[in-house]
C-alpha positions as CSV (number, residue, x, y, z in Angstrom):
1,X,39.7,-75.9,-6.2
2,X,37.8,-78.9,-5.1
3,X,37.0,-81.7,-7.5
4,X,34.3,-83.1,-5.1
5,X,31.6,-84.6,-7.4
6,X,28.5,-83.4,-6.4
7,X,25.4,-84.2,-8.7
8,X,22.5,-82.4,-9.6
9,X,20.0,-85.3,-7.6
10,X,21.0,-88.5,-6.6
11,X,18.3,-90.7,-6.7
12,X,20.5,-93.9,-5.3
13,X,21.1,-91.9,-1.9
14,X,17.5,-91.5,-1.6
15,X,16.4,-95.2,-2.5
16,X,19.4,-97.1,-0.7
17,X,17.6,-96.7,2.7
18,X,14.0,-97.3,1.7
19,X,15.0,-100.3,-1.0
20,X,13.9,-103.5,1.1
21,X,11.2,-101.5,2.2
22,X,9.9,-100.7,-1.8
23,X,11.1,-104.5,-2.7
24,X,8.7,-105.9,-0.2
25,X,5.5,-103.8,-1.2
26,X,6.8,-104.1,-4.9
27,X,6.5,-108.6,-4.3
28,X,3.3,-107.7,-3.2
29,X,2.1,-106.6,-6.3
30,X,3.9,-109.4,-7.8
31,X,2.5,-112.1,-6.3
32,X,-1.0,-110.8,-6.3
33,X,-0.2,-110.3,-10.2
34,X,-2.1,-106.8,-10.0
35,X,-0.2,-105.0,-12.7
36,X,-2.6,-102.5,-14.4
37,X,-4.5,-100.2,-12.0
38,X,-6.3,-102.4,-9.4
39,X,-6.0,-102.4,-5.3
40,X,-2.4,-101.3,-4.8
41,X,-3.7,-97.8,-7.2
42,X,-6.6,-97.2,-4.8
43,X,-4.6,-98.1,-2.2
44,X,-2.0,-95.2,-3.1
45,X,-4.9,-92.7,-3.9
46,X,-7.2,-93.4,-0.9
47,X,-3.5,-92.1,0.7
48,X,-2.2,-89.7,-1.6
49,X,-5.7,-87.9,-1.2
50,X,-5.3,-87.8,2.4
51,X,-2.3,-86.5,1.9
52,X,-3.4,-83.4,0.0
53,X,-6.4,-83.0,2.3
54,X,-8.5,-83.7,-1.0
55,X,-11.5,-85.7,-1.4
56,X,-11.0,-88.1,-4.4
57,X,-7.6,-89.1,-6.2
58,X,-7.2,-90.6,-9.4
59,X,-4.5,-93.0,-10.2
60,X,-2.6,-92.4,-13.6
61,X,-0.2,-93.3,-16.3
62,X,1.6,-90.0,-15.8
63,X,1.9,-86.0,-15.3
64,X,1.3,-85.4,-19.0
65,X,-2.0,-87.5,-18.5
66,X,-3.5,-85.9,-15.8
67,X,-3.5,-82.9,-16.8
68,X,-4.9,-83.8,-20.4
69,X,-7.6,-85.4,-18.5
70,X,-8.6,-82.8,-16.3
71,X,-9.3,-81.3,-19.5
72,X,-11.4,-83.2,-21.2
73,X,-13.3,-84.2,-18.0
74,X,-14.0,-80.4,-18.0
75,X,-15.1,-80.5,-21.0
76,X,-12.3,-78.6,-22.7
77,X,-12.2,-79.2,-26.6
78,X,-11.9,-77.7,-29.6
79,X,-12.7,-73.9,-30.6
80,X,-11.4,-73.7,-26.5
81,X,-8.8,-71.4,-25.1
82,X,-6.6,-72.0,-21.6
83,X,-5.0,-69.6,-20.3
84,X,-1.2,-70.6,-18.4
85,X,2.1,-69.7,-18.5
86,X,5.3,-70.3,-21.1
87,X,7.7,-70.7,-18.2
88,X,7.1,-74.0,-17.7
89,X,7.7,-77.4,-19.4
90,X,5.8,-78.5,-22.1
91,X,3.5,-80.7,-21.2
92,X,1.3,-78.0,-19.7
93,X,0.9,-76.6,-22.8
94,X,0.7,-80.0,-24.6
95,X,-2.2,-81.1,-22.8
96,X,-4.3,-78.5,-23.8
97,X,-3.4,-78.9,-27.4
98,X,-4.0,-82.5,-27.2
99,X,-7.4,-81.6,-25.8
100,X,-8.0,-80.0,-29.0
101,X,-7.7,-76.4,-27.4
102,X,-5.6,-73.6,-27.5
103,X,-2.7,-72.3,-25.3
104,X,-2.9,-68.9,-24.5
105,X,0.0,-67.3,-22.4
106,X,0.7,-64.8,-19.7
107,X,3.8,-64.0,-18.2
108,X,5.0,-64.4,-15.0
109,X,5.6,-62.8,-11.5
110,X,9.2,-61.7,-11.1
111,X,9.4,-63.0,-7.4
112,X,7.4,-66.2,-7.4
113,X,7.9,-67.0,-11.5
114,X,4.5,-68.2,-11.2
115,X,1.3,-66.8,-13.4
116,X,0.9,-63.1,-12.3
117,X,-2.3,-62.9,-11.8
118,X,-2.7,-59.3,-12.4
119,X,-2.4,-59.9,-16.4
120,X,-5.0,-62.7,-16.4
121,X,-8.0,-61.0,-17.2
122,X,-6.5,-59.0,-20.2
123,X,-6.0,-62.3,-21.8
124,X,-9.2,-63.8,-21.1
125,X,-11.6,-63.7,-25.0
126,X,-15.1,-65.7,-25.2
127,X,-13.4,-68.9,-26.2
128,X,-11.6,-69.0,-22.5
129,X,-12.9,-72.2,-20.9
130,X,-10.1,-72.7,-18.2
131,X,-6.7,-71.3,-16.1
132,X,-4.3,-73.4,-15.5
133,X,-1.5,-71.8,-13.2
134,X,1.8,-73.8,-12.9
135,X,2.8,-74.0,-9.3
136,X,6.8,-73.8,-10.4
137,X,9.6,-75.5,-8.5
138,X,7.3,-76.2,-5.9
139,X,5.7,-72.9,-5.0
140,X,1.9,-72.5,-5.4
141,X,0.8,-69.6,-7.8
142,X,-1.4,-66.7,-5.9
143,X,-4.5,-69.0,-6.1
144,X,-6.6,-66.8,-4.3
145,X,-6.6,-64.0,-6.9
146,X,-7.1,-66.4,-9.5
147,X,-9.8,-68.4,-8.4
148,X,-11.5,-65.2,-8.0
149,X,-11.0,-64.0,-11.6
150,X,-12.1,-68.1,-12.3
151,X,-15.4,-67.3,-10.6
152,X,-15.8,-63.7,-11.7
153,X,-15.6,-65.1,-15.5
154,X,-17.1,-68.3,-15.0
155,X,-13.5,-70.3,-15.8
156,X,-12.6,-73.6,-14.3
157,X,-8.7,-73.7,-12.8
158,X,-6.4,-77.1,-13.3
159,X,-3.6,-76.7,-10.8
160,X,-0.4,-78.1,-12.4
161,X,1.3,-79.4,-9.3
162,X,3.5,-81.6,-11.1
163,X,6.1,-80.3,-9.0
164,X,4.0,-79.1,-5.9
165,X,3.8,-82.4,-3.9
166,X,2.4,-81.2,-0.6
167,X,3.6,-77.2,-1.1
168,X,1.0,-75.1,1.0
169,X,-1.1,-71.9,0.2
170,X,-2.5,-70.1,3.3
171,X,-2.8,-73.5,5.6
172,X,-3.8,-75.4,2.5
173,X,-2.4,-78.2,0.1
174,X,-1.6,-77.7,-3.5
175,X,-3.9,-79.6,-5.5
176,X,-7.1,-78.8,-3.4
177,X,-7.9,-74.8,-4.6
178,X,-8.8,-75.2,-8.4
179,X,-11.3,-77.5,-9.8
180,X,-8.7,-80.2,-10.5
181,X,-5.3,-80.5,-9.9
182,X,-2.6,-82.4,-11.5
183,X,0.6,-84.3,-10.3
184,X,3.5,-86.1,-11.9
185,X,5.5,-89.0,-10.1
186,X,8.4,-88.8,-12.6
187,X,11.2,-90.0,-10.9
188,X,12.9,-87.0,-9.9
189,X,9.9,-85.4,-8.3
190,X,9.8,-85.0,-4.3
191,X,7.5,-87.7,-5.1
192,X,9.1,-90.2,-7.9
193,X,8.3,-93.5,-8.8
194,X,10.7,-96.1,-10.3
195,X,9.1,-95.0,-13.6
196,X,6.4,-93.0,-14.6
197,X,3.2,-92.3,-12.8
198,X,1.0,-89.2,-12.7
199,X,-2.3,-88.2,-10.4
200,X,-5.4,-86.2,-10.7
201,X,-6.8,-84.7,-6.9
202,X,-10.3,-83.1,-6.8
203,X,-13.2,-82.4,-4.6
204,X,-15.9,-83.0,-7.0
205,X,-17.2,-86.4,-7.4
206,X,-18.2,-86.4,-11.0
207,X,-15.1,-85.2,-12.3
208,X,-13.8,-88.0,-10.0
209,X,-16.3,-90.5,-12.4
210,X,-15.1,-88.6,-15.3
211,X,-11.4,-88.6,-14.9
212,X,-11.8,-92.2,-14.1
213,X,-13.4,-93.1,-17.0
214,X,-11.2,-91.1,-19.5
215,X,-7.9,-93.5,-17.7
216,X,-9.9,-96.5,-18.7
217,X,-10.5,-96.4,-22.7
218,X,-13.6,-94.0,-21.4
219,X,-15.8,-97.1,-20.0
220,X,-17.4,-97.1,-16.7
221,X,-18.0,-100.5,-17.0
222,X,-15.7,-103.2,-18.7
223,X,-16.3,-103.7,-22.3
224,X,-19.4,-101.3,-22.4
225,X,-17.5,-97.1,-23.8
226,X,-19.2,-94.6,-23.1
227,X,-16.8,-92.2,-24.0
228,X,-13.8,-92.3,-26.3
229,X,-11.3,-92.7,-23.7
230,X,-7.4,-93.8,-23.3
231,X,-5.1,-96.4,-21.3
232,X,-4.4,-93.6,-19.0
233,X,-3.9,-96.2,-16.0
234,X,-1.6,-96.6,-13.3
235,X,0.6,-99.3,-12.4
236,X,0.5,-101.2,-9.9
237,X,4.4,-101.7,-9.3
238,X,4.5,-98.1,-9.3
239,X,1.5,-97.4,-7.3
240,X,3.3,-99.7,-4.6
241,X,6.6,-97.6,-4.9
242,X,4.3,-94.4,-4.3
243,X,2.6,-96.1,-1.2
244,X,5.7,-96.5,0.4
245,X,7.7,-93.4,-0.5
246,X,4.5,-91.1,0.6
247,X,5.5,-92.1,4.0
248,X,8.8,-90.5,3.6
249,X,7.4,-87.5,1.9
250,X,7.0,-84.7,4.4
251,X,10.1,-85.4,6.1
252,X,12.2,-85.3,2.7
253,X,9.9,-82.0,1.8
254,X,11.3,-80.3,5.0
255,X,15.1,-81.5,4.3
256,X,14.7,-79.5,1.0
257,X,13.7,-76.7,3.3
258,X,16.7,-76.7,5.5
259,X,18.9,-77.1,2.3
260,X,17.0,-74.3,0.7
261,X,17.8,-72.0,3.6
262,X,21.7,-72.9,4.4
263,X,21.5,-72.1,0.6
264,X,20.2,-68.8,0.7
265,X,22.1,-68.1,4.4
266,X,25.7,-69.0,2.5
267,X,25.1,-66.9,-1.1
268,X,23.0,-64.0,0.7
269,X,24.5,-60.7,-0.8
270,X,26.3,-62.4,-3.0
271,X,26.6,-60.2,-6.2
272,X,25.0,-60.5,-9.5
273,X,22.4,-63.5,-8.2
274,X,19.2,-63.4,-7.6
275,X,17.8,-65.8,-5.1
276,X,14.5,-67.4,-5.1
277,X,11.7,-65.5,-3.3
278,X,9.7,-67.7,-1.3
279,X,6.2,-66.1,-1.2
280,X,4.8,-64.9,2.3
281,X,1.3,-67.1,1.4
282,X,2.6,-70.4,1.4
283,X,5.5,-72.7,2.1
284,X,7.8,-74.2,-1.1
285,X,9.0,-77.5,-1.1
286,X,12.1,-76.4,-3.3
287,X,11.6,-79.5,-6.1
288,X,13.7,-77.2,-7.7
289,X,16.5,-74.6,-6.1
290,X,16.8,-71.8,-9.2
291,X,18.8,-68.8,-9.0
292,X,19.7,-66.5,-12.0
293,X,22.8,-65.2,-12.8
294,X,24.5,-63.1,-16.5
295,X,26.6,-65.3,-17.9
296,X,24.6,-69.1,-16.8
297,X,25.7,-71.0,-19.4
298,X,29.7,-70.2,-18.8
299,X,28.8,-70.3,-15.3
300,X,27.6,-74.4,-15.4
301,X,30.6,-75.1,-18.0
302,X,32.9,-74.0,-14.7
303,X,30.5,-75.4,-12.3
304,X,30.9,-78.8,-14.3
305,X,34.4,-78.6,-14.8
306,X,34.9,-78.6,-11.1
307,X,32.3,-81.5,-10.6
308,X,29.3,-79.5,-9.3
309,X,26.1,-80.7,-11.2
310,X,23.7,-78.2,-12.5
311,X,20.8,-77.9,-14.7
312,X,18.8,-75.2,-16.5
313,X,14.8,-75.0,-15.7
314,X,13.8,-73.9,-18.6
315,X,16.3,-72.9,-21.9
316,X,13.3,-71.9,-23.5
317,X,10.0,-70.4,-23.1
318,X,7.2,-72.8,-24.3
319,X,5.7,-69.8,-26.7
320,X,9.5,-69.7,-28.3
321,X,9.3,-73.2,-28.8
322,X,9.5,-74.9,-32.6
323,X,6.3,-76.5,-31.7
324,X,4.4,-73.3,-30.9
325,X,5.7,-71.5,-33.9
326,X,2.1,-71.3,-35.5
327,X,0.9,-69.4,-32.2
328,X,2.9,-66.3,-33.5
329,X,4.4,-65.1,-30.5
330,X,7.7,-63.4,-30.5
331,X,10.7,-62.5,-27.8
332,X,9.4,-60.1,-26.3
333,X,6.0,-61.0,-25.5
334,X,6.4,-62.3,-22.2
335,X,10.1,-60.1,-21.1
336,X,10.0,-61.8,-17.8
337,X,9.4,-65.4,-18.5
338,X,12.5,-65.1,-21.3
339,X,14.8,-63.1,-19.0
340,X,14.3,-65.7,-16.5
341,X,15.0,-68.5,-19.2
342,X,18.2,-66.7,-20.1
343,X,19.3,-66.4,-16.5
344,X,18.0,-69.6,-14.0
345,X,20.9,-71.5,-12.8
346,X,20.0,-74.7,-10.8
347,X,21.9,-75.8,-8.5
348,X,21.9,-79.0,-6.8
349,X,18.9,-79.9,-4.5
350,X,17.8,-83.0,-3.0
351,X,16.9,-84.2,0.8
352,X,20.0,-86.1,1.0
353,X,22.2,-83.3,0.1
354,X,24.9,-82.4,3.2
355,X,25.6,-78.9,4.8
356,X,28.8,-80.2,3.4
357,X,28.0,-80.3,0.0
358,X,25.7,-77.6,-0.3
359,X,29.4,-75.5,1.6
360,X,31.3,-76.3,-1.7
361,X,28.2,-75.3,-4.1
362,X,28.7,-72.2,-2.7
363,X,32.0,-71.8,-2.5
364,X,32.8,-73.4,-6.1
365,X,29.8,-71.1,-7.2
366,X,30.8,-67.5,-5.5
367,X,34.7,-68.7,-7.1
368,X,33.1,-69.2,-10.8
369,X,31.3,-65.9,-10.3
370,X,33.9,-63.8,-9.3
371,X,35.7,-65.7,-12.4
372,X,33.2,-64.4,-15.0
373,X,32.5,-61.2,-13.5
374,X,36.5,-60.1,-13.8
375,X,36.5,-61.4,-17.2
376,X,38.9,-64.1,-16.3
377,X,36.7,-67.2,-17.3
């Protein structure tokens, strides 16, 4: 039984090498004292946009942010619905609350666990206004379906790529299909600042001036509001950490990738776990490495007891939460979303992660299993 302590993400194994790198961009910033938004932001979105093949990116705050202001530079508001998914983490739904509209759920595809867009129409009512499909652990939803049920009903989409940092769909970047599309740099994303940070990418110039506007207390120009906005702005520190990690990005993407596959080479056949799917129209990044398994929670007590580091993505579906109470929704509403809450299992994933490591997850793992499934554990 090894004791090797491996951890869910280690952030220091994936800094150490780029740290004088990031200290030198980060002095920068310092001695050009450009702290709130400024030329190290547009530096990092003239890039970031380039990145995701998109026209105009918009520097902000963080995930939460850019998605609430997508809304409201859609004009999303009150006596709105948007339709997404409640396997997913809460700020998706918070934004359109906090855009003074409602959340309206549909479950999710059993392969992909991302919106199924076969159920979308059903929950489409007069008050719809928007879509906005969750592109979960780093695969994109089925955008093509979607952005044809979008046109069909006259719906704008809001990608939530928050953890889709340069996942494909048919040859093409997340965050360049829907209307807007919105990213979080939180720092355990393939992407992470040292802090928080968040991005809006879109190919439409006034919701570009919009979006912009909304980040900046809703003025255009200082001092003169023509909107009532928020401080929604990025920092520069963290803009300069982005700048230089975007360089690294692709390659790290790809070492999830090979992880990914040794992981699914190694526990292949492996009863009473599902695997994740990895959909024939686009390429994950694997921000997130979820199986599902009976028995998860006395699976990571094991895990951790013989120092492998898991996590649960998510314990609860967002239209179980407290906070959604007054929505009315019930288990059973969405089976597949809530099976999949019961069940996913992450293990750990990070580009820095060995062929040796990832050997004892598996081994620790398929040992824990056959543990539980004997009744032994």
């Amino acid at each position: 039984m090894s004791q090797s302590k491996i951890p869910f993400l280690d952030l220091k194994a994936h800094h150490d090498p780029i740290r004088q790198e990031v200290m030198a961009a980060m002095n920068e910033v310092i001695d050009a004292n450009a702290f709130a938004g400024g030329p190290f932001v547009a530096r990092f979105e003239e890039a970031y946009a380039k990145f995701c093949d998109a026209k105009f990116c918009i520097g902000v705050g963080n995930g939460t942010d850019s998605l609430w202001f997508s809304l409201l530079a859609l004009g999303v508001g009150p006596g709105d619905e948007v339709i997404t998914v409640p396997m997913t983490f809460m700020a998706t739904a918070e934004a359109i609350t906090y855009a003074g509209a409602k959340p309206v759920f549909v479950d999710i595809d059993p392969q992909t666990y991302t919106i199924d867009p076969t159920q979308i129409e059903a929950a489409i009512t007069p008050r719809t206004k928007a879509i906005m499909p969750v592109h979960l652990f780093g695969q994109c939803a089925d955008m093509d379906p979607i952005m044809a049920i979008a046109k069909k009903h006259n719906l704008f989409v809001v990608e939530d790529a928050a953890q889709a940092q340069g996942t494909t769909y048919r040859g093409r970047k997340a965050g360049t299909i829907g209307h807007a599309a919105s990213f979080s740099f939180y720092p355990g994303k393939n992407l992470g600042a040292w802090g928080e940070a968040g991005a809006v990418t879109t190919n439409d110039a006034a919701l570009r001036e919009k979006v912009a506007m909304f980040r900046e207390h809703g003025q255009k120009k200082k001092y003169y509001h023509d909107v009532v906005g928020w401080n929604g702005r990025m920092d520069g520190l963290q803009a300069a950490v982005l700048s230089v990690k975007l360089k690294y990005l692709e390659q790290a993407n790809n070492q999830r990738r090979r992880a990914a596959a040794l992981y699914n080479q190694l526990l292949a056949g492996t009863p009473g776990v599902t695997l994740p799917s990895e959909a024939a129209y686009g390429q994950s990044i694997y921000h997130i490495y979820a199986v599902r398994a009976a028995h998860r929670d006395r699976l990571i007590q094991l895990l951790g007891e013989r120092g492998v580091a898991t996590g649960i993505h998510y314990p609860v579906p967002v239209h179980l939460q407290q906070a959604y109470a007054n929505l009315g929704y019930r288990r059973g509403n969405f089976p597949v979303s809530e099976a999949c809450a019961d069940s996913f299992l992450s293990l750990p994933m990070f580009p820095e992660l060995t062929n040796q490591q990832i050997e004892i997850v598996v081994r620790e793992f398929k040992d824990c299993l056959r543990l539980v499934a004997g009744g032994a554990a």
